[in-house]
N, C-alpha and C positions, 0 to 999 in steps of 0.2 A: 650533264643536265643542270640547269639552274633548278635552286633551293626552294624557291618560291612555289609550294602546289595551287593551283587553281581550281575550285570546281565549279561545278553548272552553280551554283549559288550565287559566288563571286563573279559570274559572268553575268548573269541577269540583273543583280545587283548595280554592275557598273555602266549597263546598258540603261538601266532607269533614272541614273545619276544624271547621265551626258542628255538622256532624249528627253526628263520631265516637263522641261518649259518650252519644248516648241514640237514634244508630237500631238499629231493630229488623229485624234481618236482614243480610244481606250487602249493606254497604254499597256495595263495591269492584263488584258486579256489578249495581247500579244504578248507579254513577258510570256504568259501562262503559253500558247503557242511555240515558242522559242525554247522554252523548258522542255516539254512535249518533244520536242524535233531532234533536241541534245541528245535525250535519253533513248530516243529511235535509234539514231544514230551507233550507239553505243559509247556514247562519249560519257565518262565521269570527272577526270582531273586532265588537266597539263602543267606545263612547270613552265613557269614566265621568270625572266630576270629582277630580283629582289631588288631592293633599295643599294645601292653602295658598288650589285653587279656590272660588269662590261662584257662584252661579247667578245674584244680582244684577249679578257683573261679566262673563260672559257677554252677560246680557239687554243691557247697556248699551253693547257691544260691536258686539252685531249691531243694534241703534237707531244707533249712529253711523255705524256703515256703511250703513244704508241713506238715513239722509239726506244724509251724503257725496251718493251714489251718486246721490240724486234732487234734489242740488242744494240741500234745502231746509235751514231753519232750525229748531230743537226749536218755537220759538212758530207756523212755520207750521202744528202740526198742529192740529185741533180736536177730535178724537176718537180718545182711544185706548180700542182694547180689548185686555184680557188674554183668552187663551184657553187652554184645555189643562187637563190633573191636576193637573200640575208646580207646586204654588204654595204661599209657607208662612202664609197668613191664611183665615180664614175670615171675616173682619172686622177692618178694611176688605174692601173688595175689591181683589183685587192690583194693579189697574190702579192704582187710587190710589199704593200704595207704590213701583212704578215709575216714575210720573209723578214721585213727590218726589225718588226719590235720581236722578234727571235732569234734575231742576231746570225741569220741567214745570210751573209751577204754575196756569195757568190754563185746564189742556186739560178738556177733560170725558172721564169715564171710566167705562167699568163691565167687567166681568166676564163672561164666557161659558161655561160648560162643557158640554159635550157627548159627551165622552171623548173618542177619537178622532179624530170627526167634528169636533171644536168648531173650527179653523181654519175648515174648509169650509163650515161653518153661519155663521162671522163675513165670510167673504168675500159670501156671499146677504145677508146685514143691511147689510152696505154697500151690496152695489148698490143695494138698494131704497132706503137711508137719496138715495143719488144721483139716485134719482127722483124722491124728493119733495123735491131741492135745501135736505134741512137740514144736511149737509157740503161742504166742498169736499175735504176730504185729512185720510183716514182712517189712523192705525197701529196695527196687528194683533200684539202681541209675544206672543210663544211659549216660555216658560220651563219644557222637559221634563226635570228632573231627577228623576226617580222612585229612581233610582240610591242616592243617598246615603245615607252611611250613617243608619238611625234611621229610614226612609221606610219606605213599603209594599211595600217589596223585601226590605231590608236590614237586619240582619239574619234577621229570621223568617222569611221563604221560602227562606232558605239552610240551615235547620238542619230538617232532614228525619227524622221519626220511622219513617218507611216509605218502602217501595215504591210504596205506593197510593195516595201524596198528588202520584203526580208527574200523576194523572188532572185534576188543577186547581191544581198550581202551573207546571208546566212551561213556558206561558208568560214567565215569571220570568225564566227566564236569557236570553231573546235580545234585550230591553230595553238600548237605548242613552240617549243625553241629546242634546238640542241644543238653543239659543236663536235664535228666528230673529225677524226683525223686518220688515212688508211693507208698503210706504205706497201707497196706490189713491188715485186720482185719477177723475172721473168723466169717462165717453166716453161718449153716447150713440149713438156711430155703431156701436161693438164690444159690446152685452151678453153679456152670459154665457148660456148655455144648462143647463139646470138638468134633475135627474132623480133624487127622493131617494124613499126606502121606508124605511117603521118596520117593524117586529115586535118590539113588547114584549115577545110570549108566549116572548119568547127571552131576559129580560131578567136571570133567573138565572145566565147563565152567563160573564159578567163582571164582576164586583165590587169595588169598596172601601168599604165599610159603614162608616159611623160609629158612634157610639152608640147609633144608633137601629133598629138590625138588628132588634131581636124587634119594633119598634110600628111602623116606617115602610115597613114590605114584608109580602108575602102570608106564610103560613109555608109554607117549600119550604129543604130542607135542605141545595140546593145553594150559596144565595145567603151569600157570606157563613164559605165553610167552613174557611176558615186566620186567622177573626177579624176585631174591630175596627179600621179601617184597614190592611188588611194584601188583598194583588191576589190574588186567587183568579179564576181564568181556565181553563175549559174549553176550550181551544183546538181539537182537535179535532171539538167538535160544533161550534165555530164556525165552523169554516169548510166542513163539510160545510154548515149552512146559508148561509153566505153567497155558494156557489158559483152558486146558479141569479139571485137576484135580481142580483149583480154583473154578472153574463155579461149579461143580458137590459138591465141600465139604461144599461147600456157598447153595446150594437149600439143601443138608441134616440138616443144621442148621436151615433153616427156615422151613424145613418140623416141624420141633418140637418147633420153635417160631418163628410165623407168626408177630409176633407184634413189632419184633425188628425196631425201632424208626429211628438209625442213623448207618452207617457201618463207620470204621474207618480200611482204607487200608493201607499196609505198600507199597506205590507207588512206583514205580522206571520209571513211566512214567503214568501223567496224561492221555494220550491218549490211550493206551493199556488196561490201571485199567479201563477205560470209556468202553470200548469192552467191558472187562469182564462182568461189571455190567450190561449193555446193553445183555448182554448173558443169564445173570440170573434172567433180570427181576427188576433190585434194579436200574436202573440210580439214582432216587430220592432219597435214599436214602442214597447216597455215599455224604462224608465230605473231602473233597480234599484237602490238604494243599502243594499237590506237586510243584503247579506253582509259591507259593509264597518262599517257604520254602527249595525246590529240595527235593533229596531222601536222609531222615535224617537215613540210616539203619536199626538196632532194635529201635532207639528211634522214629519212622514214629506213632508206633500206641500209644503210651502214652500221643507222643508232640499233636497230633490231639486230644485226648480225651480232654489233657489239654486247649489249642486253643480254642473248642468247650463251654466247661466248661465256661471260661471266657466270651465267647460273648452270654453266655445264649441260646446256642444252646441246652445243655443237660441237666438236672435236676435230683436231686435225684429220684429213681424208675424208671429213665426211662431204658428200656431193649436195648441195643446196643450191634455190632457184631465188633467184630476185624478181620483182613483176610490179609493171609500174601503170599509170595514166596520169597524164601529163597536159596540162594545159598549152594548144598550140593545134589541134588537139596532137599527143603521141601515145603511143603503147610499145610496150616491151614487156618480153620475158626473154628469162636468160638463166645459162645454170654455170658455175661452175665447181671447184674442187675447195675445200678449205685447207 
């Protein structure tokens, strides 16, 4: 995690900087709204990249500690994937640039995105790549810097013309960063247990549009509405809809393993994620890192394993569940063995 803490202070703070000279209306009693909605939410702090930080020396940071941690060597791995939004190429693809400034040079690489989802879509490609024994020891790196300045955050979702735009920026402000890096190894005797759902027809209501906004999507005038490259997030309809498919793919997991110890949610609002769980039955057993941390993207369920891990919450064997919602719209839950 970058050094930097953030809290709801410094977030209002910097939204009154960017919007003073050109919003329209009472500024000061939407700050006060947006404070309101933080603190609903359950959001307190997140950790943005300090002055002097990079996201490549994070990413490199958490690769060395986890092959520290698993013993291994940079040339044992033979597949790395990048996953997440967080990335600054569109060509290469990020894995490659990672691989080079870590001195990777002969791993095989590609690229995943799925928004959200994309760690938990790269952990299923590996099992399966495991099944049909064309890896032996896969790394998953996660570079969620959405944060910085000049990104799809920052400045432009900070400089607010109205009241009205907070109906699909507001998402924005509870956004964290983190790097994290996961090396799998295959078991045959532990697979995973798997449980995903799409709905596209929900696929307008979180965005970052490239250039290709008017030709490469339907025309619907929510996709897309604070601009090119720039996060426009209905948060609200999202998670009214993500509330029934989560709840139901989350009791299908534990219909088949009742013993799963610890849930690690990919959060985009402690108080909502709290419903859910509260809906299925698991409060106790949800690991929450949203209010310290905000909503780290795809890296929510790794940075939590890892979080967990350190303070001796989880141990080898213990059987723990991941659970996601995902912009596009998707859902997942899934368990497996640590």
């Amino acid at each position: 995690m970058p050094s930097w803490q953030v809290d709801n202070e410094q977030i209002l703070d910097l939204i009154r900087q960017h919007s003073r000279d050109g919003f329209d209306g009472d500024l000061e009693r939407t700050l006060a709204t947006i404070g309101r909605l933080l603190s609903r939410t359950g959001s307190r702090t997140r950790r943005w990249l300090a002055e002097g930080d990079t996201p490549i020396a994070h990413i490199r940071n958490a690769v060395d500690t986890a092959l520290r941690d698993a013993s291994m060597e940079p040339d044992d791995i033979e597949l790395l994937i990048y996953v997440g939004i967080g990335k600054g190429f569109l060509e290469p693809g990020q894995a490659y640039m990672v691989a080079h400034a870590l001195g990777m040079h002969r791993v095989e690489c590609f690229d995943l995105i799925d928004a959200c989802m994309s760690w938990t879509r790269a952990m299923q490609i590996a099992e399966s790549f495991f099944r049909t024994r064309s890896y032996r020891r896969i790394l998953v790196v996660n570079g969620e810097f959405n944060t910085a300045e000049g990104g799809p955050l920052r400045p432009g979702n900070f400089r607010l013309d109205s009241a009205e735009r907070l109906s699909w920026t507001m998402p924005t402000y509870t956004i964290g960063t983190a790097a994290t890096a996961t090396i799998v190894e295959p078991d045959s005797d532990r697979p995973w247990t798997w449980r995903f759902e799409s709905r596209p027809d929900f696929a307008d209501l979180c965005t970052i549009p490239s250039f290709g906004l008017g030709t490469f999507s339907a025309d619907d005038d929510k996709i897309g509405k604070n601009g090119p490259f720039r996060f426009t997030s209905y948060g609200k309809e999202l998670h009214e809809h993500a509330r029934e498919p989560c709840v139901r793919l989350l009791r299908e997991v534990f219909a088949v393993h009742p013993d799963v110890r610890v849930i690690f949610p990919h959060a985009s609002s402690y108080r909502e994620w709290d419903v859910f769980a509260r809906d299925a039955g698991v409060q106790d057993k949800m690991h929450h890192i949203f209010p310290d941390y905000g909503n780290l993207v795809s890296a929510s369920v790794p940075a939590g394993l890892a979080l967990a891990w350190r303070a001796g919450a989880v141990q080898r064997g213990d059987r723990v569940a991941g659970w996601v919602g995902s912009a596009g719209m998707s859902f997942a839950a899934y368990s497996f063995e640590l």
